[in-house]
C-alpha positions in Angstrom: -17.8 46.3 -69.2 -16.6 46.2 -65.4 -12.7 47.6 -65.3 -10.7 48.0 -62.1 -8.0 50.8 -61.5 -4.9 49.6 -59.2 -3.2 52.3 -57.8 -0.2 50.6 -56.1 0.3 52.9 -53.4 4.2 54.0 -52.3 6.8 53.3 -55.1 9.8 51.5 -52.4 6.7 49.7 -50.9 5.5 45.9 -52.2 2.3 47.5 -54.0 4.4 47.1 -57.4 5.4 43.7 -56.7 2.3 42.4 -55.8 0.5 42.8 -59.0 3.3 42.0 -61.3 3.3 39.0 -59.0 -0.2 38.5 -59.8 0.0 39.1 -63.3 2.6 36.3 -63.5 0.5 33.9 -61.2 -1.8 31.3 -62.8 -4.4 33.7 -60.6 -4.3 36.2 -63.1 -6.4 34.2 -65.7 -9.6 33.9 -63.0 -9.8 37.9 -63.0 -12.5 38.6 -66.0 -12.7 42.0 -65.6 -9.3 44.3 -67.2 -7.0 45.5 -64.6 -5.2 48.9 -65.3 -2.5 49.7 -63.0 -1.5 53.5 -62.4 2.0 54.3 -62.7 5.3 54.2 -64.1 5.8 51.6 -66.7 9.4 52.3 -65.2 8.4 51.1 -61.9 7.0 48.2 -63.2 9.2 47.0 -65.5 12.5 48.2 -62.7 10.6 45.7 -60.2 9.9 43.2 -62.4 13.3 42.7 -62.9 14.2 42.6 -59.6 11.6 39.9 -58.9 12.9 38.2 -61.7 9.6 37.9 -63.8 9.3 37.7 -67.2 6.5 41.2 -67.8 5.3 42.4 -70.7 4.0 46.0 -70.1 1.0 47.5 -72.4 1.1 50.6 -72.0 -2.3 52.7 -72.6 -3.1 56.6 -72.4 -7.3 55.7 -72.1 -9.7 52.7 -71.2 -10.1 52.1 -74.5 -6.9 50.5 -75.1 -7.1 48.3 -71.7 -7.0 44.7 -73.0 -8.2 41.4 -71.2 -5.7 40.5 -68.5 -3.3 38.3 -70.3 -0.9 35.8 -69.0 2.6 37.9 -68.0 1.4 41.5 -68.6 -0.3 44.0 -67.0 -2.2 47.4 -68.5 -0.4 50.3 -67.5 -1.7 54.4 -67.3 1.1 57.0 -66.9 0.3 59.8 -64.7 3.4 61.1 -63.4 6.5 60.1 -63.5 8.1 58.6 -60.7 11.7 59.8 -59.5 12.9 56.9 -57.6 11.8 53.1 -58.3 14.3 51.7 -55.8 12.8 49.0 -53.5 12.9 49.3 -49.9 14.1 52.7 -49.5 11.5 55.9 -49.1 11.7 58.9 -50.7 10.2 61.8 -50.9 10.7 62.8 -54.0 7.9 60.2 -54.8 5.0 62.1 -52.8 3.8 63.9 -55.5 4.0 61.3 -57.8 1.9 58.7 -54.9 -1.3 61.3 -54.6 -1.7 62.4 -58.0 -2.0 58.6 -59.0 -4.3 58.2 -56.2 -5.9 61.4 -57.1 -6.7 60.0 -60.7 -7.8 56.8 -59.6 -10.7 58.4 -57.5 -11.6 60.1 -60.2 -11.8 57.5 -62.9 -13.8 55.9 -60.6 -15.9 58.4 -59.6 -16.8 59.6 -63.7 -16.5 56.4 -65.1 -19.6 53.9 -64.9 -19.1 50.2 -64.0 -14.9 51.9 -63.1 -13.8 50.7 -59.3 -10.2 51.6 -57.2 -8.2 49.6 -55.4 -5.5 50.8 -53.7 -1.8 49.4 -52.5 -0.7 50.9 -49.1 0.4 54.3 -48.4 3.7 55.3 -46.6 1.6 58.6 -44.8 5.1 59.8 -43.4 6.2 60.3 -47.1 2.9 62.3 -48.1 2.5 64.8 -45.2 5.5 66.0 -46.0 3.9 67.9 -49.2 0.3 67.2 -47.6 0.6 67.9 -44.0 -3.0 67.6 -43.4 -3.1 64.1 -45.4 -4.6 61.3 -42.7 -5.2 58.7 -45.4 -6.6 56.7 -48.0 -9.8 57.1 -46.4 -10.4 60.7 -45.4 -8.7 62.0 -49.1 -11.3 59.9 -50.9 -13.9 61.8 -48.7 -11.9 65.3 -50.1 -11.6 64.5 -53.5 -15.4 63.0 -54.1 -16.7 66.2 -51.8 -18.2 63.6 -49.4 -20.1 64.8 -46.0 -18.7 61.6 -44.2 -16.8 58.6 -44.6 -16.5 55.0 -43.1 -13.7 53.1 -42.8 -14.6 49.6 -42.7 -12.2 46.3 -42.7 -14.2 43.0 -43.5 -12.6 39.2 -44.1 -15.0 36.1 -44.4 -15.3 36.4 -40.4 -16.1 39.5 -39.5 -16.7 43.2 -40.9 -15.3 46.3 -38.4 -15.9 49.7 -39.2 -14.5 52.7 -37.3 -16.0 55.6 -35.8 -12.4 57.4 -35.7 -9.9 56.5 -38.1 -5.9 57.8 -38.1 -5.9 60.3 -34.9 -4.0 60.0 -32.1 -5.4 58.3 -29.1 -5.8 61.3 -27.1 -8.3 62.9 -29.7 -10.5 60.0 -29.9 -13.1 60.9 -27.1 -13.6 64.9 -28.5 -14.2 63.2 -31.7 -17.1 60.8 -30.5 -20.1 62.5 -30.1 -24.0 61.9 -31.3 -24.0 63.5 -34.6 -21.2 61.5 -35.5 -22.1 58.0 -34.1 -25.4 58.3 -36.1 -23.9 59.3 -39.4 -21.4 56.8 -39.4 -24.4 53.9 -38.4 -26.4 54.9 -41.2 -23.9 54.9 -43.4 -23.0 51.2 -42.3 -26.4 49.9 -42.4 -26.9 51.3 -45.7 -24.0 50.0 -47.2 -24.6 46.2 -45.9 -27.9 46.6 -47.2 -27.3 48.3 -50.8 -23.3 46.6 -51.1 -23.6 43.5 -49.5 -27.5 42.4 -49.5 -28.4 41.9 -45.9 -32.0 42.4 -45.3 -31.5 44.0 -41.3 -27.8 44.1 -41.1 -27.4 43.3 -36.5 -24.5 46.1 -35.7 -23.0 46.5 -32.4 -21.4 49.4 -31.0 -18.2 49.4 -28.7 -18.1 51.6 -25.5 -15.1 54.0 -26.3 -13.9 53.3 -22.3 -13.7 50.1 -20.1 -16.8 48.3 -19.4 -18.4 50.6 -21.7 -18.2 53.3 -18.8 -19.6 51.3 -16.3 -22.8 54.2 -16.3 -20.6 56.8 -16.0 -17.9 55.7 -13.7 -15.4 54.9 -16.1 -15.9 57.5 -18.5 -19.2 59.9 -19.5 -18.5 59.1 -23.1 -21.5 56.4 -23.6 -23.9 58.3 -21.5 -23.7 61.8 -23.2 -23.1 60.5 -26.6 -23.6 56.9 -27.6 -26.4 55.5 -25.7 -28.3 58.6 -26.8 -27.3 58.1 -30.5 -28.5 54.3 -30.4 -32.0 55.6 -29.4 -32.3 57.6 -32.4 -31.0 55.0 -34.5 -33.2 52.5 -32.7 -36.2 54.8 -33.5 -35.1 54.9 -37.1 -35.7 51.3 -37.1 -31.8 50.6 -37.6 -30.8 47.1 -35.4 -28.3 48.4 -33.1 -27.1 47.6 -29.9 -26.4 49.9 -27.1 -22.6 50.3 -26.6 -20.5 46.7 -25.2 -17.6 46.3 -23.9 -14.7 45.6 -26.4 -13.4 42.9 -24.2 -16.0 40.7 -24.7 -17.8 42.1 -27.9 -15.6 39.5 -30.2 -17.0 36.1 -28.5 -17.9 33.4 -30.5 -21.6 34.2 -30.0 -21.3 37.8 -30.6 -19.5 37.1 -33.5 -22.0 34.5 -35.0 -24.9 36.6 -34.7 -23.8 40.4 -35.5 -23.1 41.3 -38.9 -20.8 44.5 -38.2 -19.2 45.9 -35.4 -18.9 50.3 -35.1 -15.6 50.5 -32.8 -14.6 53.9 -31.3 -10.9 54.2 -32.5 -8.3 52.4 -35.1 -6.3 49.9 -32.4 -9.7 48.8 -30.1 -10.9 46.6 -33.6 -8.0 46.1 -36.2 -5.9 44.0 -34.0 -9.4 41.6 -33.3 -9.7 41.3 -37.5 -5.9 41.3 -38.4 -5.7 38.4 -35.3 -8.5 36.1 -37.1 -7.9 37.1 -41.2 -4.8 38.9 -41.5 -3.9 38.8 -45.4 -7.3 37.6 -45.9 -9.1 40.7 -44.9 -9.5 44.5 -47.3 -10.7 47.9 -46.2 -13.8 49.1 -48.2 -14.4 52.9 -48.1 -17.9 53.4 -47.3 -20.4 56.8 -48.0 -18.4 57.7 -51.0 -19.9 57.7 -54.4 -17.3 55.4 -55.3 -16.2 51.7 -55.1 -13.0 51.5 -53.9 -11.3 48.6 -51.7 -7.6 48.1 -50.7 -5.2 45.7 -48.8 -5.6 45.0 -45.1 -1.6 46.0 -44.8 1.0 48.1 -45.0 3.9 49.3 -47.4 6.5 46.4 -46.2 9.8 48.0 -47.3 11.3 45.2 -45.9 10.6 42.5 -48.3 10.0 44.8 -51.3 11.5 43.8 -54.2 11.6 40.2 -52.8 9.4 37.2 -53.4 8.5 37.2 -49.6 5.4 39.5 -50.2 1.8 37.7 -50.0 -0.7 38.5 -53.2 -3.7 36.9 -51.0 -5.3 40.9 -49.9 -4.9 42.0 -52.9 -6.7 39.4 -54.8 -9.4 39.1 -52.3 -9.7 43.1 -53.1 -10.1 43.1 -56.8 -12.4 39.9 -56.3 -14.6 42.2 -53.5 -14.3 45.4 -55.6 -15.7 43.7 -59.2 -18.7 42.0 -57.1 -19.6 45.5 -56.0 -19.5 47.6 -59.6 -23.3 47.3 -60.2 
C-alpha cells in the first residue's frame, strides 16, 4: 500500500500548521493513501492549540501502526525531540532536530517500496549553522541517496522549470554552467517527463545564461563554449531540445503552449516566471534521485505561523503529485 512521509520542515515555520490544518479540513478525507508526519507529537499538539483545532495525535514507532487518515488526527513518527515549538521565532537549537527528520524521511523513502517524501520548507540560515555546507532540500537528498546529479524542478498546471544551478550566489552561476553539466541535467529532465510524467518526446527549451542568449558571443561566451555545444550532443542523442533563448521572451504564450519544460541557468531567471502564474499552486519535485520526494513551492512564513493566515493549497497539490508518482 502507497504511504507518504511529511517532514514539516523548520519547527517556528507554518510546515506544522499546515497539515494539522489539513488534517482538520474536509480535504483530508480525499487523501487515500496514510500520511505520517515526522516530528514532535509536542509540536503538533503545541500548534494545534494555538490554531485552535481540535487534534487527535496517533502516535506510531513503525509503518505498521500508520492508520487511514481519519477525520481530526494525523499519524505521527518521533525522531528527535524538538527543543523549541514556539511559532514564529527561529532557533537554533532546532537544527539538529530539522535534518535528522529530513534525514529519516529520505531514507524511509529510499528503503521502503511504494514510501514517498514531501517536505515543508527549510529556514537554511538555521541549518548551516551546524551544517555549513547545507545548500538545501535539493542537493542533501543528492548526499544522503549517494546520487551523481540532481535536478531541481518546480512544476504547476502551467508550466514545469527546472534549474541548471540551484542555491548559489549569482556570481558563481557562469563557472558552474558548463557542457558536462547542461547534458546531465537534460537527460535527467527528459527521462523524468518520460518515466514520471508520461510524455512520449518531452519539447525542452534552454535559457541563455546572459542577455539575448549572448548575442554569439558579444554579450557573454557562456552559450558558445558551453550550451550550444551541449544541445548538439543532446540533439544527436535524439533528446528534443532547443538551442539556448533568451529568457525575456522564452515564457510567451506560444512558447509556453508548445514546450513541455524549460532548463534555466540560475534560481531567480525562472522561479519568479512560475511563482508569477501558480504561486501556491505550484511544488518542487527532486529529480535523478532514487526517490520520490515533492515539497511546497514556498518558504517557512514565520510571520503568520501559528495563525490561520497560512494557505494548505502547495501542500495538498504535493501529496496529490507525490502519490500519483509511487509506482
Amino acid at each position: 500500500m502507497k504511504k507518504i512521509f511529511y517532514s514539516p520542515g523548520e519547527p517556528a515555520g507554518i510546515g506544522p500548521d499546515l497539515i494539522i490544518k489539513l488534517a482538520t479540513s474536509k480535504t483530508w478525507k480525499n487523501f487515500k493513501v496514510p500520511i505520517i508526519a515526522i516530528g514532535d507529537p509536542k509540536l503538533f499538539h503545541d500548534r494545534s492549540v494555538l490554531l485552535n483545532k481540535k487534534l487527535k495525535i496517533n502516535k506510531i514507532n513503525s509503518l505498521d501502526n500508520s492508520l487511514i487518515n481519519e477525520p481530526n488526527c494525523i499519524n505521527v513518527i518521533k525522531v528527535i525531540t524538538c527543543k523549541k515549538t514556539e511559532a514564529g521565532k527561529l532557533s537554533k537549537n532546532n537544527a539538529e532536530y530539522v535534518l535528522e527528520n529530513l534525514k529519516y524521511g529520505i531514507k524511509q523513502a529510499h528503503d521502503l517500496k511504494k514510501v514517498a517524501l514531501v517536505t515543508g520548507p527549510l529556514n537554511k540560515e538555521t541549518l548551516i549553522s551546524i551544517d555549513p555546507k547545507f545548500i538545501g532540500h535539493t542537493e542533501y537528498i543528492q548526499k544522503i541517496t549517494n546520487s551523481n546529479d540532481v535536478l531541481m524542478m518546480l512544476a504547476s498546471n502551467k508550466l514545469k522549470v527546472a534549474l541548471a544551478t540551484t542555491h548559489i550566489p549569482l556570481k558563481d552561476v557562469a563557472k558552474n554552467i558548463t557542457k558536462n553539466s547542461i547534458i546531465n541535467k537534460v537527460k535527467i529532465l527528459d527521462y523524468e517527463l518520460r518515466s514520471k510524467f508520461n510524455i512520449k518526446n518531452p519539447c525542452i527549451k534552454i535559457l541563455g545564461l546572459n542577455p539575448h542568449a549572448g548575442e554569439n558571443g558579444k554579450i557573454g561566451t557562456e552559450e558558445i563554449n558551453h550550451i550550444k555545444p551541449a544541445v548538439k550532443i543532446l540533439k544527436k542523442n535524439k533528446i528534443n531540445v532547443s538551442m539556448p533563448i533568451s529568457a525575456d521572451t522564452a515564457f510567451s504564450q506560444k512558447n509556453l503552449k508548445e514546450t513541455d519544460a524549460y532548463l534555466g541557468m540560475y534560481h531567480d531567471q525562472v522561479l519568479p516566471v512560475l511563482k508569477t502564474l501558480s504561486f501556491g499552486n505550484s511544488i518542487n519535485i527532486t529529480l535523478g534521485v532514487p526517490i520520490i520526494r515533492t515539497s511546497v513551492d514556498h518558504g517557512v512564513a514565520l510571520d503568520i505561523a501559528g495563525t490561520k493566515k497560512s494557505d494548505t493549497s502547495s501542500l495538498e497539490l504535493a501529496i496529490k503529485t507525490a502519490t500519483k508518482l509511487i509506482q
